[in-house]
C-alpha positions in Angstrom: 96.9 92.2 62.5 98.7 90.7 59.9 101.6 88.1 60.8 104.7 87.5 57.9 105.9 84.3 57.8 108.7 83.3 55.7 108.6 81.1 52.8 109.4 77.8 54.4 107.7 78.5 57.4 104.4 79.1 54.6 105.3 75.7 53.1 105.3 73.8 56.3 102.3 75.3 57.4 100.5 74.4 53.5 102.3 70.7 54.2 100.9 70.6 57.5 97.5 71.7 56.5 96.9 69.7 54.0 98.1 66.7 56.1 95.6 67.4 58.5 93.0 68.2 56.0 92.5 71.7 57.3 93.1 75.4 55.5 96.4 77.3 55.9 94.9 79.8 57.9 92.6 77.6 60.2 95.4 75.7 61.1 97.6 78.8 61.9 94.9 80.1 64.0 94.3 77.4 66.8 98.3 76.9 66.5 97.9 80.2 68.1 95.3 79.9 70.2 97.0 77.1 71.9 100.0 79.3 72.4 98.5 81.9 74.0 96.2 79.4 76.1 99.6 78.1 77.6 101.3 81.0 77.3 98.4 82.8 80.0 97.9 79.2 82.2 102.1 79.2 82.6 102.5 83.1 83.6 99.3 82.1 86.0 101.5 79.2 88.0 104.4 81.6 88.1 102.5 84.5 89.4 101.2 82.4 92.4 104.3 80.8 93.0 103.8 77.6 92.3 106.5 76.0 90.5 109.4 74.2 91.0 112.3 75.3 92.0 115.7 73.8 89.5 116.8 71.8 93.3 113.4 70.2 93.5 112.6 69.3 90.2 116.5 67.3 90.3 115.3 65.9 93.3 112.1 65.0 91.8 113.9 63.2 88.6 116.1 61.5 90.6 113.7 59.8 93.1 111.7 58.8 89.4 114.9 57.4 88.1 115.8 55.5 91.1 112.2 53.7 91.1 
């Protein structure tokens, strides 16, 4: 699989790469990997139901603000 970036999103991945002393491709690779890890543990929560609803999450961030 090949994967076409364009040429500022190259740049910032060479920027960021070299800040982190790492390779290009390295670095794109557990950027990746880290997506898809989330990507698979999110669809998991959803899939047994266990989430928030958008009521209980305000509720939630109200009773936070209030403390």
């Amino acid at each position: 699989m090949e994967v076409h970036l364009t040429p500022e999103q190259q740049q910032e991945l060479a920027r960021l790469a070299t800040d982190r002393g790492r390779d290009a491709e390295t670095l794109a690779q557990e950027a990746i990997t880290g997506y898809l890890e989330e990507e698979a543990r999110f669809i998991a929560v959803v899939k047994r139901g266990d989430y928030l609803t958008h009521e209980q999450m305000g509720k939630r961030l109200e009773r936070l603000f209030q403390s």
